[in-house]
C-alpha positions as a Python dict, from the first residue, in 0.01 Angstrom:
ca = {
    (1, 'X'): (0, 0, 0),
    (2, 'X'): (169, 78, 328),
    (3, 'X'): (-96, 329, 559),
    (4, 'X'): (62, 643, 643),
    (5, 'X'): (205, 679, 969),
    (6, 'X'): (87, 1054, 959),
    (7, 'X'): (-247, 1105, 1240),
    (8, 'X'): (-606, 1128, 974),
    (9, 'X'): (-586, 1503, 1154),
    (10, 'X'): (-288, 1611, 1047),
    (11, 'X'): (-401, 1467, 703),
    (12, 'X'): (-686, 1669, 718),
    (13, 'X'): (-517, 1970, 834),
    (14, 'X'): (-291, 1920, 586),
    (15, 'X'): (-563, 1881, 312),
    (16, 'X'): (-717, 2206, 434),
    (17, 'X'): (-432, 2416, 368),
    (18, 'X'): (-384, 2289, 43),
    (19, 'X'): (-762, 2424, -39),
    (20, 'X'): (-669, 2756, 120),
    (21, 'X'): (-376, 2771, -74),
    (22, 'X'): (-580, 2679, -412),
    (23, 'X'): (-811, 2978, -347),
    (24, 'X'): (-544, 3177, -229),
    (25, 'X'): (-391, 3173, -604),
    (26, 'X'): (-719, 3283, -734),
    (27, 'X'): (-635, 3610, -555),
    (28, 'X'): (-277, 3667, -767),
    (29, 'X'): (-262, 3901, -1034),
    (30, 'X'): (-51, 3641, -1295),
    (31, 'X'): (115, 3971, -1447),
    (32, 'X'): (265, 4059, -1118),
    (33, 'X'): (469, 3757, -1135),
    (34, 'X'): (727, 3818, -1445),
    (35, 'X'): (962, 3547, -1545),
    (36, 'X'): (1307, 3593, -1662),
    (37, 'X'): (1445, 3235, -1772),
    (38, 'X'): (1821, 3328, -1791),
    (39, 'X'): (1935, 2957, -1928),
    (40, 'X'): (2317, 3027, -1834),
    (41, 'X'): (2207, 3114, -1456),
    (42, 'X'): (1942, 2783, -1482),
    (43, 'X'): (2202, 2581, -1581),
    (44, 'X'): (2423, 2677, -1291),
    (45, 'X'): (2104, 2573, -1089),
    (46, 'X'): (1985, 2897, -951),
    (47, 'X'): (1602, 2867, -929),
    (48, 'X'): (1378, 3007, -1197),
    (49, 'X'): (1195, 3176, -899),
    (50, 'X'): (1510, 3341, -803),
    (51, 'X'): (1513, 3501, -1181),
    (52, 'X'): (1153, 3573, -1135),
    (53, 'X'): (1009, 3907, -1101),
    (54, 'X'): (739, 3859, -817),
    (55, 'X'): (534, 4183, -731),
    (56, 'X'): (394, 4043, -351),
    (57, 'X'): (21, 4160, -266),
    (58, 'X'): (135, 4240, 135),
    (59, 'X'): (-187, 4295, 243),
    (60, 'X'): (-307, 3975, 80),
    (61, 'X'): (-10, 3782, 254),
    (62, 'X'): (-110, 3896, 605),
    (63, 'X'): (-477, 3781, 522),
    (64, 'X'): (-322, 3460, 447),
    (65, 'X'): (-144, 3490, 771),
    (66, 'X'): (-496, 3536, 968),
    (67, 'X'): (-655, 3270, 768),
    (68, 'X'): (-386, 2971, 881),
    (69, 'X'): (-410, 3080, 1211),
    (70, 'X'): (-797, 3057, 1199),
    (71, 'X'): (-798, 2718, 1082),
    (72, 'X'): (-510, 2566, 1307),
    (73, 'X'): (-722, 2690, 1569),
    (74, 'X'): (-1027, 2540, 1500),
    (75, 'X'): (-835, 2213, 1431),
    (76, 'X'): (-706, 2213, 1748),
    (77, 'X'): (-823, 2466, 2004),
    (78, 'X'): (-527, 2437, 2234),
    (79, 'X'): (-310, 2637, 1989),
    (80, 'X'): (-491, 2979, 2038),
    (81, 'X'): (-290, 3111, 2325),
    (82, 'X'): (4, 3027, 2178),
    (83, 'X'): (-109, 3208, 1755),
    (84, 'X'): (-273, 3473, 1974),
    (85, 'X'): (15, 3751, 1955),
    (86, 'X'): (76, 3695, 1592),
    (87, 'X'): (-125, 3976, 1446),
    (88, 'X'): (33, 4255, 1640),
    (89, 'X'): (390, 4075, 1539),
    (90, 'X'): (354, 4065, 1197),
    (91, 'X'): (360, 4405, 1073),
    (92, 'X'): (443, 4502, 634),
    (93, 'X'): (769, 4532, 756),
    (94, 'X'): (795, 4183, 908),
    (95, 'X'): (582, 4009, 648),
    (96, 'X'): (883, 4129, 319),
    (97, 'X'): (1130, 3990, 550),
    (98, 'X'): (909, 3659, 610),
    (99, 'X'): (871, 3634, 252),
    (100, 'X'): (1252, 3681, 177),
    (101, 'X'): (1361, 3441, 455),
    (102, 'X'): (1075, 3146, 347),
    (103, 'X'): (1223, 3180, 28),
    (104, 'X'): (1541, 3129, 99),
    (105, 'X'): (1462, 2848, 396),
    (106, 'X'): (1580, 3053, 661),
    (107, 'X'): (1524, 2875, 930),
    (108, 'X'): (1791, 3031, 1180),
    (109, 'X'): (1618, 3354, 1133),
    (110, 'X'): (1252, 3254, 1247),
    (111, 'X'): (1406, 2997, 1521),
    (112, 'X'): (1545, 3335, 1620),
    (113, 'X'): (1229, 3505, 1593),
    (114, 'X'): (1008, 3251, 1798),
    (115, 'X'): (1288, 3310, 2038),
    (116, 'X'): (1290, 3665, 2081),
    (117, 'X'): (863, 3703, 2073),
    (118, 'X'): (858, 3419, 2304),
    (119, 'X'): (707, 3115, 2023),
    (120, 'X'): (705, 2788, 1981),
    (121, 'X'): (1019, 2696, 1731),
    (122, 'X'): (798, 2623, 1506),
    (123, 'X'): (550, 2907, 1421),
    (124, 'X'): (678, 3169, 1197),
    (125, 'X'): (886, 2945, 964),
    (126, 'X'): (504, 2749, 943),
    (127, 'X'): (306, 3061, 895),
    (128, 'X'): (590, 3209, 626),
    (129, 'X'): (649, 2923, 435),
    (130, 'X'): (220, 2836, 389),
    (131, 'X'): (160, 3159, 266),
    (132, 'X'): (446, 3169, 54),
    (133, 'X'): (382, 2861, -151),
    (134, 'X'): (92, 2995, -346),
    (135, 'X'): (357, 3270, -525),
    (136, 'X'): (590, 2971, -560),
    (137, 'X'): (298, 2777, -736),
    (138, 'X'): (174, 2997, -986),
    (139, 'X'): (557, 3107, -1077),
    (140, 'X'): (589, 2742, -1121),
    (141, 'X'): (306, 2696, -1379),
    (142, 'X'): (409, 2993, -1566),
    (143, 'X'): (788, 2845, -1639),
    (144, 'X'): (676, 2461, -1647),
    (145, 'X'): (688, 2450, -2002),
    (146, 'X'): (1039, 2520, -1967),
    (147, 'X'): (1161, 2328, -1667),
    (148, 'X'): (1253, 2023, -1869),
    (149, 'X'): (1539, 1902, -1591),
    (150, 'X'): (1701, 2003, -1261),
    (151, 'X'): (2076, 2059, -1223),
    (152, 'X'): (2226, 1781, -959),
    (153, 'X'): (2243, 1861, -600),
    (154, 'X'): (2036, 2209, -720),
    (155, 'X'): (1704, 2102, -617),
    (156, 'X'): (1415, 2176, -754),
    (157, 'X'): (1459, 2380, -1088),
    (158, 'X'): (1144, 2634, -977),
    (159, 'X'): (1197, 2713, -639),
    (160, 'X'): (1502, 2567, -501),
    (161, 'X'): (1396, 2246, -256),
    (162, 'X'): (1546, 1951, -195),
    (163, 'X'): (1489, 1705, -437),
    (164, 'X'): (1305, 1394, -234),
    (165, 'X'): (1032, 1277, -415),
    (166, 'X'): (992, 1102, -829),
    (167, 'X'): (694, 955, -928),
    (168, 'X'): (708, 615, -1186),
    (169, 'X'): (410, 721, -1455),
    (170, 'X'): (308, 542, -1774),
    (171, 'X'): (538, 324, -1907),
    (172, 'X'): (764, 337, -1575),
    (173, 'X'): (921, 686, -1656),
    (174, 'X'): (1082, 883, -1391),
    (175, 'X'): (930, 1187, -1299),
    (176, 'X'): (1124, 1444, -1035),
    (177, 'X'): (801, 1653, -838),
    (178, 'X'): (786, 1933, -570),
    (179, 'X'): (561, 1957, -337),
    (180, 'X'): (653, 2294, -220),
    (181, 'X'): (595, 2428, -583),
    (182, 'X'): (431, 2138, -756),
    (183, 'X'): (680, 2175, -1091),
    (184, 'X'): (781, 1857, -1237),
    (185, 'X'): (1120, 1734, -1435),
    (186, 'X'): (1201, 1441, -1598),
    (187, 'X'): (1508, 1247, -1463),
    (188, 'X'): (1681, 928, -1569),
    (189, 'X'): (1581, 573, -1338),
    (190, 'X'): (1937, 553, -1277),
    (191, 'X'): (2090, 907, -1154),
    (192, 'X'): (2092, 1050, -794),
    (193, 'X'): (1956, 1417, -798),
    (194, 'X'): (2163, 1501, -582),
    (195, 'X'): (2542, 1430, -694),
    (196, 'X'): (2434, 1321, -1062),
    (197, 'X'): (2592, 958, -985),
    (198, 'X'): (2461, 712, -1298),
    (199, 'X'): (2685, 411, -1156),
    (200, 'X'): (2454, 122, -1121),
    (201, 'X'): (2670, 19, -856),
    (202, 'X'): (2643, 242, -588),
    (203, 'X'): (2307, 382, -675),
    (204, 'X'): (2075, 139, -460),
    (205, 'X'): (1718, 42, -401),
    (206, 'X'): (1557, 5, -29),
    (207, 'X'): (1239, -198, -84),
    (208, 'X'): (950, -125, 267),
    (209, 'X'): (807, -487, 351),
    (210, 'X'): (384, -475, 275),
    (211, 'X'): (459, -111, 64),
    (212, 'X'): (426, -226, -319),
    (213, 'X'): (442, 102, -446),
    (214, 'X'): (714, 259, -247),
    (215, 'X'): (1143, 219, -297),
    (216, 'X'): (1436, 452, -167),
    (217, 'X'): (1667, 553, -431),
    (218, 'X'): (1974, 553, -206),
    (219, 'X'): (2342, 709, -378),
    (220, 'X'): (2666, 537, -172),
    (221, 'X'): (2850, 829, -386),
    (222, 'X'): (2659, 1080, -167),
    (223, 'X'): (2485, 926, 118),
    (224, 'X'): (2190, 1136, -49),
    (225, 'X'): (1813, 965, -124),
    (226, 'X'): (1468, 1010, -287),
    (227, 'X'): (1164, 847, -247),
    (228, 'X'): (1010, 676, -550),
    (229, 'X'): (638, 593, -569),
    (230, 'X'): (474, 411, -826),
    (231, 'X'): (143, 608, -883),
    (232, 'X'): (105, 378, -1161),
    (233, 'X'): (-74, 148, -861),
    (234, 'X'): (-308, 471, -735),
    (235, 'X'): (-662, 480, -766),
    (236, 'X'): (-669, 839, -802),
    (237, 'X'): (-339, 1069, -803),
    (238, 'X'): (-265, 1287, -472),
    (239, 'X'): (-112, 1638, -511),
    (240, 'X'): (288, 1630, -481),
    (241, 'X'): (242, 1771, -125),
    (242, 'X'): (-34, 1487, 15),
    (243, 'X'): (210, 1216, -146),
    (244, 'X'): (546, 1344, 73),
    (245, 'X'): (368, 1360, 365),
    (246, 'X'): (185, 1035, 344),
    (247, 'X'): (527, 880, 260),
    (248, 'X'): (738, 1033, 544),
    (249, 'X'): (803, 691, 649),
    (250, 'X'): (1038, 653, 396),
    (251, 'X'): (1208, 954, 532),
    (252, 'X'): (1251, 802, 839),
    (253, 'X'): (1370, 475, 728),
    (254, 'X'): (1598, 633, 464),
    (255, 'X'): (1767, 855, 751),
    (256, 'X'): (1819, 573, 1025),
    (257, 'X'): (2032, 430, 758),
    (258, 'X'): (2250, 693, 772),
    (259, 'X'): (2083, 894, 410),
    (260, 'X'): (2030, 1224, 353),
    (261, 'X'): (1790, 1459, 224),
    (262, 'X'): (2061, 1702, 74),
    (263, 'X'): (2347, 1429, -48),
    (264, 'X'): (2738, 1499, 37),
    (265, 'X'): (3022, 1338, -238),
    (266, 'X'): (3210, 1165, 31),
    (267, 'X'): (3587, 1327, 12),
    (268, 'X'): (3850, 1058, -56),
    (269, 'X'): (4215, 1087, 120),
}
């Protein structure tokens, strides 16, 4: 098993916010979060969290807020001055509209915020998108029994990311996972989530010299990619979110060969 290129701190960071984010779901009321599963809008891949009714706790979310900032500074000291304006920034006002741009990965707005307030790139899009997730979670584990596949090039069926990462489990079954939400799909060993290519041809395998349990899925249809690890090999399972990260090198490797995250059907003349 290849070691992670990711620093043991950021692991550890990483690892922390994942606890915060566990307790943090503790703190949600599951009735203010009210699916609607509209199958005709599913099937045209809008996101079941899109359909979903969420009631957001504001006050909670700005806790949140205080609590990330907390801990990135105690992991690393030199960030204070530059987290120390966030409270007087983020307002109720600014916190909805954090919530409604993480959702909808926004990033042009918050590079425009850090911009105007004068913060590293960044920040806000961090902050946002941490606090978010734990809304994203529980919305996912309320519809799982339901998210049976995603829609190609859709992303995830829950909350709308990229599809990147499939687990083999068992008996070598493919299994789609998010590790912004944590839902899960089944998908078919030959199919690119991206442009739904099947053709055994142009859907290809990169294999990482001294990583067993790690292969690209690359599409030539598309140019898109996923990362497929074979958990089956794992001494004990890491969440979705702790298995992207640690595999990031496959990111990198898959996009120096000219792959992307979100795949493109190549146009023909």
């Amino acid at each position: 098993m290849k070691k992670s290129v990711v620093s043991k701190e950021y692991q550890n960071l990483q690892k922390d916010i994942l606890a915060l984010q566990e307790n943090w779901k503790k703190s949600i009321n599951p009735e203010s979060i009210i699916p609607n599963l509209d199958k005709g809008a599913m099937s045209a891949g809008v996101p079941a969290a899109a359909l979903t009714s969420i009631n957001f706790e504001i006050s909670l979310f700005l806790q949140w807020i205080e609590e990330i900032n907390t801990l990135l500074t105690k992991m690393n000291p030199e960030l204070e001055t530059k987290l120390a304006g966030i409270s007087a920034l983020v307002n109720e006002e600014t916190a909805i509209r954090w919530i409604d741009e993480a959702f909808s990965f926004n990033s042009v707005y918050f590079a425009s915020f850090a911009e105007e307030n004068g913060l590293e790139e960044w920040i806000p899009q961090f902050l946002a998108e941490t606090a978010l997730r734990p809304y994203l979670q529980v919305t996912a584990e309320k519809v799982q029994h339901e998210i049976t596949h995603a829609v190609p090039g859709a992303g995830c069926p829950v909350c709308g990311e990229p599809a990147r990462l499939a687990v083999l489990r068992d008996e070598g079954q493919k299994v789609m996972t998010c590790p912004r939400c944590l839902a899960h799909w089944q998908a078919k060993r030959i199919e690119c989530a991206h442009c739904g290519n099947y053709d055994h041809n142009t859907i290809q395998y990169i294999t990482i010299e001294g990583d067993s349990t790690s292969q690209i899925q690359v599409c030539e249809k598309c140019t898109g990619y996923i990362k497929v690890i074979d958990t089956r090999q794992y001494l004990s399972m890491p969440s979705s979110a702790m298995l992207d990260l640690n595999t990031i090198h496959l990111d990198f490797v898959a996009q120096e060969q000219g792959y992307q995250v979100v795949g493109q059907v190549k146009q023909s003349n």
